[in-house]
N, C-alpha and C positions, 0 to 999 in steps of 0.2 A: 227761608225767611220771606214774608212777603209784608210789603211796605204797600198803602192804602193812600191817597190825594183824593178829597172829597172836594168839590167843587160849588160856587155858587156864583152866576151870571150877574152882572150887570141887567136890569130890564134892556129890552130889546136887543141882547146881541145875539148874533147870530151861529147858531150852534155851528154851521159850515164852515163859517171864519176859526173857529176854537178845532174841530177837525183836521181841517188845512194847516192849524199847526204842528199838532199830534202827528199827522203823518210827514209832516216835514222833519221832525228831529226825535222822537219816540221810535220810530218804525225801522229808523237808520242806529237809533242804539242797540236794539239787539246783537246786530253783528260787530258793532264797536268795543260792546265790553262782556267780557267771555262770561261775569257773572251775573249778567242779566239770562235769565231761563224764560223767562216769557212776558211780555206788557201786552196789558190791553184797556180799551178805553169804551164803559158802559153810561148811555146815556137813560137819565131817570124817566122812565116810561110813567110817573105818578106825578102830576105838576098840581103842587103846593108850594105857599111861600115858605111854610117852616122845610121844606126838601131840598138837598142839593139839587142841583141840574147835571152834573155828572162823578163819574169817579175812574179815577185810571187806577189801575191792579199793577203793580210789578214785583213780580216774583223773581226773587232775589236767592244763588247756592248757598249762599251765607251772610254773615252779620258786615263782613270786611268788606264785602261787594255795595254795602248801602252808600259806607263813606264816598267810593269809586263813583255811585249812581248820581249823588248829589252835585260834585265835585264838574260831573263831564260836564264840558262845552254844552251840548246838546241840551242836556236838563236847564242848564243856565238860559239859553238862547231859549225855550219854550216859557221859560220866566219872564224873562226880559218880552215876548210877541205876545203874551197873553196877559201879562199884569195889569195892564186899562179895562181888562175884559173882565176880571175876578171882583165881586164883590165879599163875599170871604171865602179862606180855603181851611180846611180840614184836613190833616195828615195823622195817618195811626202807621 
């Protein structure tokens, strides 16, 4: 299974701040939860206003692994350091 977060910035914020979060609490989930198989975080190289500005990928063993994904600290805590930053988000 793989779960999709499409992103969109606030003007002016700074992609590096949004990063520094990612790799504060994404990069440390892989080895927290066994059914996380891979995350990763793609910045949109095509700058339009109707575009996201980013999307993080997490490739998920299965369906029961999403509730686990949602649920962790870690996802929460990149909610809570980036929610000022998000002007809308997109999840498939």
């Amino acid at each position: 299974m793989i779960h999709y977060v499409l992103f969109k910035f606030k003007p002016g914020i700074s992609m590096d701040k949004v990063l520094r979060c990612y790799n504060d609490t994404y990069l440390k989930m892989k080895t927290q939860l066994s059914e996380v198989e891979n995350i990763s975080f793609r910045e949109n190289c095509v700058s339009r206003d109707c575009n996201m500005d980013a999307m993080i990928t997490i490739k998920l063993r299965s369906k029961r692994g999403l509730s686990d994904y949602l649920n962790h600290p870690l996802h929460l805590q990149f909610i809570a350091d980036t929610d000022y930053y998000i002007l809308n988000r997109v999840s498939f």
